[in-house]
C-alpha positions in Angstrom: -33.6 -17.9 13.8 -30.6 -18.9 12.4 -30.2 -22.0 13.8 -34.0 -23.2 13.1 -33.1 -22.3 9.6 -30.5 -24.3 9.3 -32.4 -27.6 10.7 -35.3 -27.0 8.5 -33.2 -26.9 5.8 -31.2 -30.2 6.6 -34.3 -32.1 7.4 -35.8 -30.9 3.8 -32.0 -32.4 2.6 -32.6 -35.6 4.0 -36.2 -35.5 2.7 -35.0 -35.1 -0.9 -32.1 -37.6 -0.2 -35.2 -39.8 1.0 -37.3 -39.1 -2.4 -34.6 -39.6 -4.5 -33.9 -43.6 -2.8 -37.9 -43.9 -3.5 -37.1 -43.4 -7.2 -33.9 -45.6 -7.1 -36.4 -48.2 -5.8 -39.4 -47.7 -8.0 -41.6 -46.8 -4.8 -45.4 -46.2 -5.7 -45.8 -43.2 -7.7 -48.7 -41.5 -5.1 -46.0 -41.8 -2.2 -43.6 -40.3 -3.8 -45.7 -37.6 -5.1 -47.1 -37.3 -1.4 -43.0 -36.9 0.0 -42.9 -34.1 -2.9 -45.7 -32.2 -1.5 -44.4 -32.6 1.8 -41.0 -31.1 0.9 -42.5 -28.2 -0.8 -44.5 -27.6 2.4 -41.4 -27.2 4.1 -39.9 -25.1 1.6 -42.6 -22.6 1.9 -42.6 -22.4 5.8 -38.7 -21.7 5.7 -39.4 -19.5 2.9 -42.3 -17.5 5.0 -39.7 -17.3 7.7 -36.7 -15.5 5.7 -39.9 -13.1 4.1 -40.6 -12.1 7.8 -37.2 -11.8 8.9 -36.5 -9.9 5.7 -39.7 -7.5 6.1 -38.3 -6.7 9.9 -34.7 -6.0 9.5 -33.6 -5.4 5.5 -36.4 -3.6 4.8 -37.5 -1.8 7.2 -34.2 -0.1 7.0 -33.8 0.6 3.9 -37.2 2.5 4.1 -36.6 4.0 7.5 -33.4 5.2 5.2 -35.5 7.1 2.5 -35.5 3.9 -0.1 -38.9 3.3 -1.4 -37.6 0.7 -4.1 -37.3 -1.1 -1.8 -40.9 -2.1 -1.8 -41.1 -2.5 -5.7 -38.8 -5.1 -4.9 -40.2 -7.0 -1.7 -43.1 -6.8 -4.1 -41.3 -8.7 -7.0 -39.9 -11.3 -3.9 -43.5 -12.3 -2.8 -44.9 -12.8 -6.3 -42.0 -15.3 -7.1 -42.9 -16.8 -4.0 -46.2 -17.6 -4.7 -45.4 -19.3 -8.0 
């Protein structure tokens, strides 16, 4: 899991470095916007990912340990998430 993580996140690098020589070169607004969308797509995804793995190891120990604030704060997680 690791190692997907760790490509998603350097292709989401090079698509910012990409954005960023779109604005150097005055690209069209609407395909720039559209790059934009597309790296916060792959934000979320990767985001999704660490949520799951999180939800199946971290917290499902802590809770298997007797820590129920845990989920007050796996709650807190997901609604900055979904900003």
């Amino acid at each position: 899991m690791k190692k997907n993580m760790i490509s998603r996140l350097n292709r989401i690098e090079g698509q910012i470095r990409g954005v960023k020589g779109m604005i150097e070169r005055d690209t069209y607004c609407d395909d720039v916007l559209n790059q934009v969308a597309a790296i916060q797509a792959a934000l979320n995804s990767v985001g999704t990912l660490l949520l799951e793995g999180h939800m199946r190891s971290c917290v499902m120990e802590r809770i298997q340990a007797g820590d129920d604030a845990v989920v007050d704060e796996l709650l807190a997680t997901m609604k900055k998430l979904m900003k």
